[in-house]
Structure formats: structure tokens, C-alpha cells
N, C-alpha and C positions, 0 to 999 in steps of 0.2 A: 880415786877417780882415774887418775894414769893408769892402774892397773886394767882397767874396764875398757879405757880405749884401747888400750893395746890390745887385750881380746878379743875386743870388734875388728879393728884392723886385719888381726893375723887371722879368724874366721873368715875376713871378706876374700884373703889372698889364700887361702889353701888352695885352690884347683882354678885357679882363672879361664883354663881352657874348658870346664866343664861346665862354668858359669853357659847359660843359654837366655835370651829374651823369653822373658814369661810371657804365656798368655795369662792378661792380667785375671789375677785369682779376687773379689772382694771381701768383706767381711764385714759386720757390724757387731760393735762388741756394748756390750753393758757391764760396768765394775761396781763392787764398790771400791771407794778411793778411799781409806782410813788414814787421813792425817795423824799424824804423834800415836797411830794405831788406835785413839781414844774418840778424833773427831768424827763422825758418820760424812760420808759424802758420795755423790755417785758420778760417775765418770761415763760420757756417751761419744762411741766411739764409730772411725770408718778405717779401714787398714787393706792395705794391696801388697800383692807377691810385687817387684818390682822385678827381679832375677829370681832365677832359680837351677841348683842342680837336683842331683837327684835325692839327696837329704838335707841340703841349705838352700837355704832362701834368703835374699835382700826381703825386709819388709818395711815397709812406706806406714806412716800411720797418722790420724790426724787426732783430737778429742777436745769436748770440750767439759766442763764438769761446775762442779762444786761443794762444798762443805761448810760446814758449823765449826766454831767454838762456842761450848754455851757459855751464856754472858758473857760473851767478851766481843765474837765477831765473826762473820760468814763470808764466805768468797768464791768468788766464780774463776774462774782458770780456762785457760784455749793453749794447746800444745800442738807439736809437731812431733816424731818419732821416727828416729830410721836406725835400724841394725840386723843382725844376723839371726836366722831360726833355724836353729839343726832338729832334726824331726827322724825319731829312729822308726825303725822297719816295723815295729810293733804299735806306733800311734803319739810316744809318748817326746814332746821336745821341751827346750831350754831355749831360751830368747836373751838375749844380751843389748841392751839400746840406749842409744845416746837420745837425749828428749832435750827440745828448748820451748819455754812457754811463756807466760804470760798471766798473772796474778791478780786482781784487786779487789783489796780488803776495804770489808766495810765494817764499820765501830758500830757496838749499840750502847758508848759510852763519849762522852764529851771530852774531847785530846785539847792540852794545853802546849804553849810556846812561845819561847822567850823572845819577842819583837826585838826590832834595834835600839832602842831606847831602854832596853832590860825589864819590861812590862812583862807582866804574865799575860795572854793575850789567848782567849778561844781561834784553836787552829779549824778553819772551813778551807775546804772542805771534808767530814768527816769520813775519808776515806784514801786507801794508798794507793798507787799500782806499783807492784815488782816484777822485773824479770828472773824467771824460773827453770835455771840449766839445770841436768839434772843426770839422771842412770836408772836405765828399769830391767833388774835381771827378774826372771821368771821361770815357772813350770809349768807347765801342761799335759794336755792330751787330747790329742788329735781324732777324735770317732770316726770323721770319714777314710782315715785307713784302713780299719778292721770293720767299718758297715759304711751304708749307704746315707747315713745320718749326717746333715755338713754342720756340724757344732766340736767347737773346740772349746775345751774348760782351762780355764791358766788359773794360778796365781802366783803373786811375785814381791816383791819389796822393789820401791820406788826414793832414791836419794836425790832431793833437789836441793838450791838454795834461791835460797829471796834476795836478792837486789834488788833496790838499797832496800836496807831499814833502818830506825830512827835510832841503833844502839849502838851497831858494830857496822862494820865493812857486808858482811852478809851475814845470812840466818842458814844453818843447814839445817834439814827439815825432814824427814820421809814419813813412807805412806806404807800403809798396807794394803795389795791390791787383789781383786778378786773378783772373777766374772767368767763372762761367756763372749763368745764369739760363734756369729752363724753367718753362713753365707749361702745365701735365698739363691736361687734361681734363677731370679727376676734382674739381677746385679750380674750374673756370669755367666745369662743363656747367650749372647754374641759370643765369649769367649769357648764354649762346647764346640761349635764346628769347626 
């Protein structure tokens, strides 16, 4: 995960002087989010240029989502995202991004715990919440470079961890992620003039 910052870092510092106030660019994205690759879930998203040169971008990103364990437990997630999109002359980019979120699970099993008096004792409420720092590097392709189409295709691998859980210090975790991103018209016809 040091390695990943330092990536975003040193992409944010290559050309400071070429960095320019964007007019903000929108997007809304739909994933899937594939917990442990095996869990199904889907991920709903809004994402902004914050900066931009003329093949990197700051990007802002918000989402909120969810996913299955069968039999065992489901959970809803709310994120934030900011990092770097280098985007080549041809369409196709790579995203590098630091993400902090927000997790909680729900059981479709009865959780036990040992009270003060060393009882076994049904734990309520049956459900967690963790916080969920994490890394989203990614690929894409950008169609409104090469057409007039505003849809971009990514996909990417997603490293988070759970704090707390009830075993270890944290859980590290990822995803497999995979979607679209469009940006209507209706979100960036002020920013056209």
C-alpha cells in the first residue's frame, strides 16, 4: 500500500504547472464490486475531474454499494475516492486511487460472546460496522476520445481492509471491479460554455 501512495503522489507532482482548474467533467458509474472475486455485488457511483492536464486528471469519486456472502452475510458500503487518471491519446487510461469507506455487515446467523461473568451470551445487535481504507488501481477506455459517445469501460482490482473485526487487528479484503461510466449531458451542459 506504500508503494500505491507513492504512485499517486509522484503522478499528482509530475507537471504542477500544467495542472489547470477543470471545468468540472461528471460521470456516473455502475460496477460490479466482486468481493473475495466469488461474492456478487454492485457498486453505484458519481465521479468528477477535480484538475486536469492534458492526459492526467485529479479524480473525486463518491459510491455507495453492496454485496452477498451466501449464507453467511450481506453488506452495504458508502466510499469516497481521490487519485490520479492518466488517459493516452488513443482513449485507453489507468487510475491509481486511494478510497476510505464505510462497511456494515449483516449476519443471517446468530453471533455468540463471552459476557463478564464468562457466560456465553447471544450477541445483539446482529450486525458490524468497519471502516474500509483501501486502493483501486484500474483500466479502461475512454470512447469519448475517439467518438462522440461519453461512456467509459474500466476494470480494476480493489484492496481494502475491515476495521475492527472480531479476530485480528484488521481483515484485508479485495474486490473485483467492473463497469461503466457515462456522463449525460444533463450533469455537464453548464460546464460546455
Amino acid at each position: 500500500m506504500k508503494q500505491v501512495t507513492c504512485l499517486c503522489l509522484w503522478l499528482l507532482s509530475l507537471s504542477p504547472l500544467a495542472w489547470a482548474q477543470s471545468p468540472s467533467k461528471y460521470g456516473l458509474s455502475l460496477a460490479y464490486f466482486g468481493d473475495k472475486f466469488t461474492n456478487a455485488g454492485l457498486a453505484l457511483g458519481v465521479e468528477n475531474s477535480l484538475l486536469h492536464s492534458e492526459r492526467l486528471q485529479l479524480i473525486g469519486a463518491a459510491e455507495v454499494g453492496g454485496f452477498s456472502v451466501p449464507g453467511s452475510s450481506w453488506s452495504l458500503f458508502a466510499g469516497l475516492r481521490i487519485g490520479p487518471r492518466y488517459t493516452t491519446r488513443a482513449g485507453f487510461f489507468v487510475d491509481a486511487m486511494l478510497n476510505i469507506g464505510y462497511q456494515q455487515v449483516y449476519y443471517l446467523y446468530d453471533r455468540y460472546r463471552l459476557n463478564d461473568a464468562g457466560n456465553i451470551v447471544l450477541q445483539n445487535p446482529n450486525t458490524s460496522g468497519r471502516a474500509m481504507p483501501g486502493v483501486l488501481v484500474g483500466l479502461g477506455y475512454d470512447w469519448s476520445k475517439k467518438t462522440k459517445l461519453p461512456v467509459k469501460l474500466f476494470g480494476g482490482l480493489q484492496v481494502y481492509f475491515n476495521y475492527p473485526t472480531t479476530h485480528i487487528l484488521f481483515e484485508a479484503s479485495s474486490a473485483l471491479r467492473a463497469g461503466v461510466i457515462v456522463s449525460p449531458g444533463f450533469l455537464n451542459r453548464k460546464n460546455a460554455k
